[in-house]
C-alpha positions in Angstrom: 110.0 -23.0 -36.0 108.4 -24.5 -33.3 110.6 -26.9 -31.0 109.9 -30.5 -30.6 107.6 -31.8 -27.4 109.9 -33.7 -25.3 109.5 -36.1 -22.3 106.6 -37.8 -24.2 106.5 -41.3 -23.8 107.0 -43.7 -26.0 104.0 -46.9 -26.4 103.5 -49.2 -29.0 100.2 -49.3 -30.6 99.7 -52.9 -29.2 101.0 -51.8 -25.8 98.4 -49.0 -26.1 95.7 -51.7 -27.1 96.1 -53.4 -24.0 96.0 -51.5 -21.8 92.2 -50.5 -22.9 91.6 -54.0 -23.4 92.6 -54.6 -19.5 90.0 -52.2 -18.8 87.3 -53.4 -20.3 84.4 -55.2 -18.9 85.3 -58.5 -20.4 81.4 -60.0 -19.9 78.5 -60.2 -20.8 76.0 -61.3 -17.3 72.8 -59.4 -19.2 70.8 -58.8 -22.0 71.7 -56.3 -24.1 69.5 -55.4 -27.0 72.2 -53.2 -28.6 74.6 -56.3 -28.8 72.3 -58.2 -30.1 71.5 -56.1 -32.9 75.0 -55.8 -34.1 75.3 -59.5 -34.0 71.9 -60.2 -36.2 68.8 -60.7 -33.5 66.4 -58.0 -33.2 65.2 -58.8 -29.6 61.9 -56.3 -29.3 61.3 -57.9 -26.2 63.7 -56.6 -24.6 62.5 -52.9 -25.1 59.0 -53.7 -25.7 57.5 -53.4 -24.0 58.8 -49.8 -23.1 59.8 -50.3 -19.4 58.1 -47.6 -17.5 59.3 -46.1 -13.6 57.4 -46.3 -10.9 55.0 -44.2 -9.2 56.9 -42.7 -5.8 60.2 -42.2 -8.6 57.6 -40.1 -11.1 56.4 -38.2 -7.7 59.0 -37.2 -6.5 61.1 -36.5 -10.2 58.3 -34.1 -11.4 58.1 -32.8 -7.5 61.6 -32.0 -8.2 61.3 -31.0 -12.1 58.9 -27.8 -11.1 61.1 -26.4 -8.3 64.0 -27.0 -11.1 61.6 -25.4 -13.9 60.9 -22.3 -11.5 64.5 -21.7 -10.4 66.2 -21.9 -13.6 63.4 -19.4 -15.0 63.5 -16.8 -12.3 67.2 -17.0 -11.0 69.1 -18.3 -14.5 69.9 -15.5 -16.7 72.0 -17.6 -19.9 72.6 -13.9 -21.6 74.8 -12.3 -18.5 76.9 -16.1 -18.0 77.3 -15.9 -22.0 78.1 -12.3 -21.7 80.5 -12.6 -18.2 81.7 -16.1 -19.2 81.0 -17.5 -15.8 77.8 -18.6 -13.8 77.2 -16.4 -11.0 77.9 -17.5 -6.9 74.5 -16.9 -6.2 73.0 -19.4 -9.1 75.3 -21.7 -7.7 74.3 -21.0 -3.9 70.4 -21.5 -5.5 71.4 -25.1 -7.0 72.8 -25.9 -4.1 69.7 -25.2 -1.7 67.4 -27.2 -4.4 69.6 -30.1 -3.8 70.3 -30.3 -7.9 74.1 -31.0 -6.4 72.8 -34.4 -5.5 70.3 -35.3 -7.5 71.7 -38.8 -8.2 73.0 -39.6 -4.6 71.4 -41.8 -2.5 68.9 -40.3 0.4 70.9 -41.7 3.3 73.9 -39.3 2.4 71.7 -36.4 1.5 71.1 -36.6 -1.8 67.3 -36.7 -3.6 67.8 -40.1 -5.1 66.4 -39.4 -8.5 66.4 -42.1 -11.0 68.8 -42.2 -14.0 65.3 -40.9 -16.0 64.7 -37.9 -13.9 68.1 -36.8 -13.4 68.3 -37.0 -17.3 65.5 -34.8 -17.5 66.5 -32.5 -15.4 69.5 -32.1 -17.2 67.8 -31.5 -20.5 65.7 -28.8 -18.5 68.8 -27.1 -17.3 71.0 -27.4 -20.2 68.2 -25.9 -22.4 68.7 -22.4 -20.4 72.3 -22.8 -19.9 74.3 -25.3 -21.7 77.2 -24.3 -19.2 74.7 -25.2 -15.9 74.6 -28.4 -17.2 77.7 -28.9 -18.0 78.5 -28.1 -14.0 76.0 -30.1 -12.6 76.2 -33.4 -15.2 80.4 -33.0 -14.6 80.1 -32.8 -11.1 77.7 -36.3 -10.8 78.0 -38.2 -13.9 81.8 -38.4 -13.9 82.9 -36.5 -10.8 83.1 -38.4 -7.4 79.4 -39.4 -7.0 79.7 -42.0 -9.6 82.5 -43.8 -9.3 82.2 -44.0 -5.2 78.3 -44.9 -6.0 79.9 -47.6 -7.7 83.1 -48.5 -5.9 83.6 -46.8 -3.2 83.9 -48.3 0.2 81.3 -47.0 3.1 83.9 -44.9 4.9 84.3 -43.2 1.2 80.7 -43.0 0.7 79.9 -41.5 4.5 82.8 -39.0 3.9 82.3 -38.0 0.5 78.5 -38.3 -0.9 76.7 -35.8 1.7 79.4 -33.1 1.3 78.8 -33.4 -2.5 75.1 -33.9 -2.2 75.2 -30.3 -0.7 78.0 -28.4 -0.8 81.3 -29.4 -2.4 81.7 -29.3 -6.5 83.6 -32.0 -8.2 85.6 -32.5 -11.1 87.3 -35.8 -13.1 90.9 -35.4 -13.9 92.4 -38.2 -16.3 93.3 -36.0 -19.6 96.7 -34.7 -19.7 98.6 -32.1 -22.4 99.6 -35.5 -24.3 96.9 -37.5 -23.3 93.7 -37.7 -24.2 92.2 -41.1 -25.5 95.4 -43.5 -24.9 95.3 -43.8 -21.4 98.7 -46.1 -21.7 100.6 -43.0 -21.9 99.3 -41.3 -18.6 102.2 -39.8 -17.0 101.0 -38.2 -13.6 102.1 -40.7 -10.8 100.6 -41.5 -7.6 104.0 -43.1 -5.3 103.2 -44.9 -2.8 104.9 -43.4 0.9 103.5 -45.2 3.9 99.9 -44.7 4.3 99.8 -42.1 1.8 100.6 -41.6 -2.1 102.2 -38.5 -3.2 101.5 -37.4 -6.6 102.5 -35.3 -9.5 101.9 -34.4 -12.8 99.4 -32.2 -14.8 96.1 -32.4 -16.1 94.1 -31.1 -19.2 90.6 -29.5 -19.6 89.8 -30.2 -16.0 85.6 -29.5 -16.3 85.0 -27.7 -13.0 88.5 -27.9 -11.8 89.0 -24.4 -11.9 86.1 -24.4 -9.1 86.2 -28.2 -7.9 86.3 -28.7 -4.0 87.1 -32.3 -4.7 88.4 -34.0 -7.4 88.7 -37.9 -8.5 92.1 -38.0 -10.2 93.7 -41.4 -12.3 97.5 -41.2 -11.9 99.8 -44.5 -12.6 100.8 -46.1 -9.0 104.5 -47.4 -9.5 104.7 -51.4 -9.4 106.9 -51.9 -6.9 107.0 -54.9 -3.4 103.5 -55.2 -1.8 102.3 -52.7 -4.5 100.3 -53.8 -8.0 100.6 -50.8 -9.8 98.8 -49.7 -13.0 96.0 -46.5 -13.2 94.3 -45.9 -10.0 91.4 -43.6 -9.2 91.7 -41.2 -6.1 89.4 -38.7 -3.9 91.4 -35.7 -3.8 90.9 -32.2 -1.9 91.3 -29.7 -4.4 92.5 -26.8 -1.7 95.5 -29.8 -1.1 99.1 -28.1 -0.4 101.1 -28.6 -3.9 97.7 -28.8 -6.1 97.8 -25.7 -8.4 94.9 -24.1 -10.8 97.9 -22.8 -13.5 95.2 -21.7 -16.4 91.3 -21.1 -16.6 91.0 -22.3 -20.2 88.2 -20.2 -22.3 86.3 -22.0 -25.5 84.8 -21.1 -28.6 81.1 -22.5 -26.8 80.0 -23.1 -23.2 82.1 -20.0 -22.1 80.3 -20.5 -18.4 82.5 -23.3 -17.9 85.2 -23.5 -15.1 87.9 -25.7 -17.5 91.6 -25.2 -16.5 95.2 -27.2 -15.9 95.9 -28.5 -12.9 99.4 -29.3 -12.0 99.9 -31.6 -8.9 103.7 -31.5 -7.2 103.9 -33.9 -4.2 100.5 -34.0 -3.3 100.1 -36.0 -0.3 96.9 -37.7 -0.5 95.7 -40.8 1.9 95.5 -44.5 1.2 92.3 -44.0 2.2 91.1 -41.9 -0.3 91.7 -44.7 -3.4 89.0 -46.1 -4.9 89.3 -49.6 -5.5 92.6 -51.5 -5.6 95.8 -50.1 -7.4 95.4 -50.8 -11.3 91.7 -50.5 -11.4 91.5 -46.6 -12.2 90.7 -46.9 -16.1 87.8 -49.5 -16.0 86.4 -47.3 -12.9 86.2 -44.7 -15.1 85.0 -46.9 -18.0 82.1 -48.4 -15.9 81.2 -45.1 -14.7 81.1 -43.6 -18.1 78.9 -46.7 -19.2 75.7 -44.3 -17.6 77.3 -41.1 -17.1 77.8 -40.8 -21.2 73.6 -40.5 -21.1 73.9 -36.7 -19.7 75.2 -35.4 -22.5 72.5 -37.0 -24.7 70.1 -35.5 -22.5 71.2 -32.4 -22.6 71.2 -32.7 -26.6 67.7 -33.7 -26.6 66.7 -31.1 -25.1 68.3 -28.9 -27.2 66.4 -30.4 -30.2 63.6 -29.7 -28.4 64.8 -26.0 -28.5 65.5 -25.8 -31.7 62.5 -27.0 -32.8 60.5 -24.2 -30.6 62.5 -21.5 -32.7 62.1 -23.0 -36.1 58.1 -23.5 -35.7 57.9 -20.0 -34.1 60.7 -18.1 -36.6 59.2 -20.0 -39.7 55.4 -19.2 -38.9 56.4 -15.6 -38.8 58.6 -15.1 -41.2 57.2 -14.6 -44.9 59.3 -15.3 -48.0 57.7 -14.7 -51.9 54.3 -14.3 -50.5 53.8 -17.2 -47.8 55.5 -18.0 -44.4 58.7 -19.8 -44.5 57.8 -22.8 -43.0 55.3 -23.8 -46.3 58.4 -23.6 -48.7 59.7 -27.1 -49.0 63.3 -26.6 -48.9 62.7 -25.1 -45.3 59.6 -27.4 -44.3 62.4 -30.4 -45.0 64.6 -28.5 -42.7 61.9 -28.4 -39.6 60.3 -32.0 -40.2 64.0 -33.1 -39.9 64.2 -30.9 -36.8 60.8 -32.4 -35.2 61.5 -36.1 -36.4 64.9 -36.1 -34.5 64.0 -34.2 -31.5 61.5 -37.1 -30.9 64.1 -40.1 -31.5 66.9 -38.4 -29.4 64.5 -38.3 -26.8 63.0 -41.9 -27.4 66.4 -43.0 -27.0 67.4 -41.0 -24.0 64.4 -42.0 -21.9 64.5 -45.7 -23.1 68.1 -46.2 -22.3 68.0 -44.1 -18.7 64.7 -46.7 -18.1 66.6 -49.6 -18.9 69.8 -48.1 -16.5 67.1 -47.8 -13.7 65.7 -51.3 -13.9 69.1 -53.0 -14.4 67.5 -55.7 -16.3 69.9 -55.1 -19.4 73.4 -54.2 -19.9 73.6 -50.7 -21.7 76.8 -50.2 -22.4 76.3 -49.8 -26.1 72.9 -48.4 -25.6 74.5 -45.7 -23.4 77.4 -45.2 -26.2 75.3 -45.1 -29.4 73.0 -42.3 -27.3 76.2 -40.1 -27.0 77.3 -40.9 -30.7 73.9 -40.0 -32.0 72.7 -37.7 -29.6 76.3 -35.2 -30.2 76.0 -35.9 -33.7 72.0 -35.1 -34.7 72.0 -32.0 -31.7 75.0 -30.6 -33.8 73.2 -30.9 -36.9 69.7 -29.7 -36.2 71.8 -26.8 -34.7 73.0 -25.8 -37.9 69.9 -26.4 -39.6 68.4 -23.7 -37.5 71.1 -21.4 -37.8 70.2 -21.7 -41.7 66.8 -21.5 -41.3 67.0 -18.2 -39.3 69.6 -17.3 -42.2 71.6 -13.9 -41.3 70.1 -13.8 -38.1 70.7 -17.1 -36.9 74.6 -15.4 -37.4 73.8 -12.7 -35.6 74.0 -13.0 -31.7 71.6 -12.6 -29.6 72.9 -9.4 -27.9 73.5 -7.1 -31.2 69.7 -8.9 -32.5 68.5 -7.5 -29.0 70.3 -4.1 -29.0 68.7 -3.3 -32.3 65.2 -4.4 -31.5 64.5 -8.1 -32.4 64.0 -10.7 -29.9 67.3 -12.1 -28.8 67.5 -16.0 -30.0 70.9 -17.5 -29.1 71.0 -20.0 -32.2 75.0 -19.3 -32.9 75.3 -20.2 -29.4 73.7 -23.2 -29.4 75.9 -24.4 -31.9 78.8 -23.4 -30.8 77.8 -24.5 -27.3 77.1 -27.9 -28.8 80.1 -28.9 -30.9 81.8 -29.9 -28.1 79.7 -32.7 -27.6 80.8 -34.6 -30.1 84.8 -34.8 -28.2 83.8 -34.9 -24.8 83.7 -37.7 -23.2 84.8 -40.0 -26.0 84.8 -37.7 -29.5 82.7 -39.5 -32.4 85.8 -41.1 -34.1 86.8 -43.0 -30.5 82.8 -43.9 -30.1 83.1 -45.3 -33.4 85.9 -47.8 -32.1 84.7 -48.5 -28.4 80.8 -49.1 -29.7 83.0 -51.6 -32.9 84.9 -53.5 -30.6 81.6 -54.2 -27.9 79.7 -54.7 -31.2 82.5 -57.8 -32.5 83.2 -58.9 -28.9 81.0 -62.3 -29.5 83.3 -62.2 -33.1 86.5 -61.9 -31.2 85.8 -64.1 -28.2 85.6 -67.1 -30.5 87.7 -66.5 -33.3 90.0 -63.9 -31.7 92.6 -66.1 -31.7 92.2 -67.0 -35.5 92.7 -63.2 -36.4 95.9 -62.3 -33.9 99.1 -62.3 -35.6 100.5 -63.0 -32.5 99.7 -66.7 -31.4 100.8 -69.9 -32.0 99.6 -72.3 -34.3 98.3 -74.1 -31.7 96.1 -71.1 -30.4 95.2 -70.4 -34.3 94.0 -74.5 -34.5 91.7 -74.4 -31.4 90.1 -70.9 -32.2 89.2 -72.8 -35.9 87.5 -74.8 -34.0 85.5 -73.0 -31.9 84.8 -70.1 -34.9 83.3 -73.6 -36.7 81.4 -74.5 -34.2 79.7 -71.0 -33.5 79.3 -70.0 -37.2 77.9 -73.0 -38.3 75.0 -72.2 -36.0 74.7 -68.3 -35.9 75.3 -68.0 -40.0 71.6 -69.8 -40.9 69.9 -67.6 -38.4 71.3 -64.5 -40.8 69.1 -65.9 -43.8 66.0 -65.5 -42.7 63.6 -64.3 -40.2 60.3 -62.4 -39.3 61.2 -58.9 -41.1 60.2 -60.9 -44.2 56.8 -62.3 -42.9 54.1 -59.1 -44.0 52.0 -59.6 -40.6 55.1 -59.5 -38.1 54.7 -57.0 -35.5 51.2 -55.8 -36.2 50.7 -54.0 -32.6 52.7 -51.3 -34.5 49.5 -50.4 -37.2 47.5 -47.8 -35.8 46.4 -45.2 -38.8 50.2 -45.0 -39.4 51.8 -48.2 -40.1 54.8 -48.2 -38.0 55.1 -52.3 -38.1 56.9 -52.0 -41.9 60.3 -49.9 -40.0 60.2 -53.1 -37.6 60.5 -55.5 -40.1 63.0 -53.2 -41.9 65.2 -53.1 -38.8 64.6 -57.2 -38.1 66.2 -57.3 -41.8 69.0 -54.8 -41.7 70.4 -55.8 -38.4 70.7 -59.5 -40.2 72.4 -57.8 -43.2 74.8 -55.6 -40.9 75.6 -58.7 -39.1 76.2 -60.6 -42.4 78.7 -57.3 -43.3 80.4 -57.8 -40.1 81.5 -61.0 -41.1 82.1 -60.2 -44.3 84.6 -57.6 -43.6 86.1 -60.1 -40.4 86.7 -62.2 -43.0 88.1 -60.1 -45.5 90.5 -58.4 -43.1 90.8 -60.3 -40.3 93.3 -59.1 -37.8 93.6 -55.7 -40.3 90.2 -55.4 -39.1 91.0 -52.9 -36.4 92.5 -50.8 -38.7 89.5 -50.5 -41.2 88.1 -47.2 -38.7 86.1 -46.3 -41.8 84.2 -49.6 -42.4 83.4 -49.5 -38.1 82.4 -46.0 -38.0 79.7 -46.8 -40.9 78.7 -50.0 -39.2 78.5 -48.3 -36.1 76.2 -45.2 -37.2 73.8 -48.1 -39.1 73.7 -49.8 -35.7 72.7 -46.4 -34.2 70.2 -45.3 -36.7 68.4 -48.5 -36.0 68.3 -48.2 -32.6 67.1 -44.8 -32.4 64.7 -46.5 -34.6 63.4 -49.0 -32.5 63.3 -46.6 -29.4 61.2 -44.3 -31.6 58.6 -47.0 -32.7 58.4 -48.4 -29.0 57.8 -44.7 -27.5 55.3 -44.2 -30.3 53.3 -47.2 -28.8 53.9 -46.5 -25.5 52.5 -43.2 -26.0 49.4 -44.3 -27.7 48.8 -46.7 -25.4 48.3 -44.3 -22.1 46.0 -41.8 -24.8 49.2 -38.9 -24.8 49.6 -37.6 -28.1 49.9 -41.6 -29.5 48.6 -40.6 -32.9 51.3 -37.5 -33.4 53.8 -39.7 -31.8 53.0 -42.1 -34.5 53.6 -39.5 -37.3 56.8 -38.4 -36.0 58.3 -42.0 -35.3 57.0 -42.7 -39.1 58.8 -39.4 -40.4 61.8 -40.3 -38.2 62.4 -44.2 -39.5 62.0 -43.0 -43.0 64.6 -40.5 -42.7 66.8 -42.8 -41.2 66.6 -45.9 -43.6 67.6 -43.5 -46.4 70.7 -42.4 -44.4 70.8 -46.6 -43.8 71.0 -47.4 -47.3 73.7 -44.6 -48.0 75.9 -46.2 -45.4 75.4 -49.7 -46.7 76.7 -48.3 -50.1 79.5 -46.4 -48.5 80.6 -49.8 -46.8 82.0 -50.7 -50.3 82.0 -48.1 -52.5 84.5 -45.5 -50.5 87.5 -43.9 -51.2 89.2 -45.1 -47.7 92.2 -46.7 -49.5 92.8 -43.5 -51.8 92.2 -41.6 -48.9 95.3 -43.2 -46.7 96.9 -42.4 -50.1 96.5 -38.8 -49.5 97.2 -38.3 -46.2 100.6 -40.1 -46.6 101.5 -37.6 -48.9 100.3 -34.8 -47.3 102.6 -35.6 -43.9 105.4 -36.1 -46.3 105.1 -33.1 -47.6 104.5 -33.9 -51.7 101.1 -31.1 -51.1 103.1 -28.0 -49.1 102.6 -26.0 -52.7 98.7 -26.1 -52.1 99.1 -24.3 -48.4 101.0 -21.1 -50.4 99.4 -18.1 -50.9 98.5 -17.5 -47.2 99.5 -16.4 -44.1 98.8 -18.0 -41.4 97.7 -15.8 -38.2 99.0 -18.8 -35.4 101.1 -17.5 -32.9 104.5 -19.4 -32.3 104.5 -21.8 -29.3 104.4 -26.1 -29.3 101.7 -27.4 -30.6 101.3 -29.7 -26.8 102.5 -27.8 -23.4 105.5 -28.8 -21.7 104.2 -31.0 -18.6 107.3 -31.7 -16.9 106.2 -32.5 -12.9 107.4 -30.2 -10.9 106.5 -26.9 -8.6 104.2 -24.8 -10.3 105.6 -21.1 -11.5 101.4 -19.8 -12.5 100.3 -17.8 -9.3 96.8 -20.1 -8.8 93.6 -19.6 -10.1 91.3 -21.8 -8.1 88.0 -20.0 -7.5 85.8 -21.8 -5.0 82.3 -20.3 -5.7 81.0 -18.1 -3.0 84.6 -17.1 -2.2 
């Protein structure tokens, strides 16, 4: 029998709420075509046309692309860090002297300054020889301290910090703790203010290149207390710091190159100085920072689409089954157009979002969500539909398919290695409620009110008044428009027809709007709790933007003469694929078994279904289910390993 956790805190699910609510970015200042296509208006001209980069950033990306392309082919051997678990000092030493530490930090601190689209692409390049390398390098600048002092760091911060990490120093983002992970309300490590410093303690979880990390950016809660505001603030902190301890190198079922541990901080002095941003501001830095940092990990999915397509056209044209190769057998062939059509909207929607990031024209925080949510979730899937297609020796790993003769294809590693994208940064069933609530914002700010349990009557009468006025003139504009007009968008018919998906997606994002409401209306303030209904209305929202980005890069490509007529084929196999997994979503919206399901699981945790788990033995060793993370000295000798030392 295990024993209970203790010391965990105790927050209300309304508390909780708030506290992410507090974070959020609470307006809107620009376009966003995303929002708008939750809400009803399918605004192609926002994304159309496809927003291209300019010449000296294409220069000096691809400049940078081939010495990237002819290091990672000559110095990166994936097999050994699979086989060691750990990326060697010297391929770290190699990055380093390319300058792929700071591929996203300005020039004037040492960095290459390469645009959100090249430094994507690199990413996808690296990731698709070592999933692990790009987890270092995207941890270290998409969420580490580039980013958020890029963002909000003071000039001091940036001089002191950005050319160490453009060059030298690794670093790592610590917010997660044993009994924290997406309810930031609960964080328990503290930052107490003494003087001119803060001294903190407490422990964090899965610490991406902690184990390694020469810096880290750390959210602790500051103590309200006189001259002090409190709440979750964001600090620069040395990781070699007296009282900062590496307790466990953590080890995975995938990316086993990865330098993941628990750190435990015990009165860690670290200087005003070193805050980013004022006291209480720690969770919408990292929110704000995520808002582009969440498109590295749909880069590095694309690119592994782009892998798995490679294998499956090579494996496939090889391979003969019943008298022809595999590939011409349709249950297979469905497998690889799938595959193909996929790999070419993941990276339609990676390249359109990191364009749009670049030009700041638009507000992508959906855009940047929905690439994570679809990019994890597809990248998983044509993973396993390689593994299949490869059959017993997509099982097999490359080192035993090697030792016996066959060419060594790490398809079981490529899944495993890309499972965990769908719970990093935000799993699939949190992206599902942050992309909801952006998607009902305009929903909520006027008829918020209406729905909350908790206001006055008062409150309740003025949001009925606004919710009129705004519904009685967005609900006509749901009725019709120009997906029902045969000629709209007839730039898109060039030997394949692509203008018919645009006028399906000008249609559907008018009916999802019109089940938004619906299901407002039906629920109201139980909305929040339907996770179901979101999550569906959330993956329709995605399919039809990886939609749209496919049918704009389609164009974009026939327009400059590269590959526009296969780009047309694939964008056409692509949007008919995903309006048949549409129109099962929009039948699932109604027809579920959500309420029988809550059914279940009640009886499950009360125990009425123990007699279904007999007849087993469970192999589980004994232990709590969450690790005790009482502050206090550490009693683990530390495992810190600084490359190159």
């Amino acid at each position: 029998m295990t024993a209970p956790t203790e010391n965990r805190s105790t927050v209300t699910e309304r508390e909780a709420r708030q506290v992410v609510e507090a974070a959020r970015e609470q307006d809107w200042h620009k376009p966003s075509f995303a929002k708008e296509l939750f809400l009803g208006r399918f605004r192609l001209d926002l994304v159309h046309p496809h927003p291209m980069p300019g010449e000296e950033s294409v220069r000096r990306g691809e400049e940078f692309l081939a010495k990237l392309r002819a290091f990672c082919e000559a110095e990166v051997d994936s097999a050994r860090i699979e086989r060691e678990a750990r990326i060697p000092d010297e391929v770290v030493a190699g990055l380093k002297e390319l300058g792929a530490l700071g591929m996203k930090i300005d020039p004037k601190y040492g960095g290459l300054g390469l645009s959100q689209l090249y430094y994507n692409k690199a990413l996808a390049l690296v990731g698709s020889v070592s999933p692990a390398v790009g987890a270092l390098l995207s941890a270290h600048q998409s969420i580490g301290v580039p980013q958020p002092l890029k963002m909000f760091g003071t000039e001091e911060q940036k001089e002191a910090f950005l050319p160490r990490c453009a060059r030298s120093d690794i670093s790592a983002f610590l917010l997660t703790e044993p009994d924290v992970g997406s309810d930031p309300a609960r964080l328990a490590t503290t930052a107490v203010p003494d003087g001119d410093e803060y001294v903190l303690d407490g422990v964090k979880l899965w610490t991406t290149n902690g184990v390694v990390a020469d810096l880290l950016v750390v959210m602790a809660r500051v103590p309200k207390s006189e001259g002090h505001k409190g709440g979750i603030t964001a600090f620069v902190v040395e990781a070699g710091s007296e009282g900062i301890t590496v307790e466990h190198r953590n080890a995975f079922m995938g990316l086993r190159g990865i330098e993941n541990g628990v750190t435990r901080f015990h009165r860690v002095r670290v200087p005003a100085g070193h805050r980013i941003g004022p006291e209480g501001a720690g969770l919408k830095i990292a929110l704000t920072t995520l808002n582009t940092g969440r498109l590295s990990l749909p880069a590095m999915c694309a690119g592994a689409g782009k892998w798995c397509l490679k294998i499956a056209r090579e494996w496939s044209a090889e391979r003969e089954q019943w008298g022809k190769p595999l590939a011409l057998h349709e249950a297979v062939g469905a497998k690889i157009s799938f595959i193909a059509a996929t790999t070419f909207a993941l990276e339609a929607v990676l390249d359109l979002s990191s364009q749009m990031a670049d030009e700041d024209r638009n507000d992508i925080r959906i855009e940047a969500a929905l690439a994570k949510l679809y990019g994890s979730e597809m990248a998983w899937r044509m993973a396993d539909e390689l593994v299949q297609i490869r059959g017993g020796r997509g099982y097999e790993t490359a080192e035993s398919l090697k030792a016996r003769g066959e060419r060594a294809v790490p398809a079981e590693q490529m899944l495993r290695d890309l499972r965990i994208n769908r719970i990093f940064e935000g799993s699939t069933e949190i992206m599902h409620l942050l992309i909801a609530r952006e998607a009902v914002d305009a929903h909520l700010s006027v008829a918020g009110d209406l729905i909350d349990p908790a206001k006055s009557l008062s409150d309740k009468a003025k949001a009925g008044a606004q919710a009129g006025v705004f519904y009685a003139k967005w609900l006509p504009k749901l009725v019709a428009g120009p997906g029902q007009l045969p000629g709209s968008y007839g730039e898109f018919r060039h030997g394949v027809d692509l203008s018919t998906h645009l006028r399906y997606i000008e249609r559907t994002s008018r009916r999802l709007a019109r089940a938004t409401f619906y299901g407002m209306s039906r629920w109201q303030g139980r909305m929040e709790t339907k996770q179901g209904f979101l999550g569906r209305i959330v993956d329709i929202g995605a399919e039809l933007f990886a939609m749209s980005a496919a049918c704009v890069r389609a164009e974009r490509l026939r327009t400059r003469d590269e590959h526009g007529r296969e780009a047309y084929q694939l964008a056409d196999a692509f949007c008919r694929q995903a309006r048949i997994r549409v129109e099962e979503l929009f039948g699932r919206l109604w027809t579920n078994t959500d309420d029988l399901d809550r059914k279940v699981v009640k009886g499950v945790l009360g125990g009425a279904y123990t007699w279904l788990e007999e007849g087993i033995v469970d192999p589980s060793q004994d232990g709590p289910w969450i690790a005790d993370a009482t502050p206090g000295p550490s009693a683990h000798e530390n495992a810190r390993r600084p490359y190159g030392d």
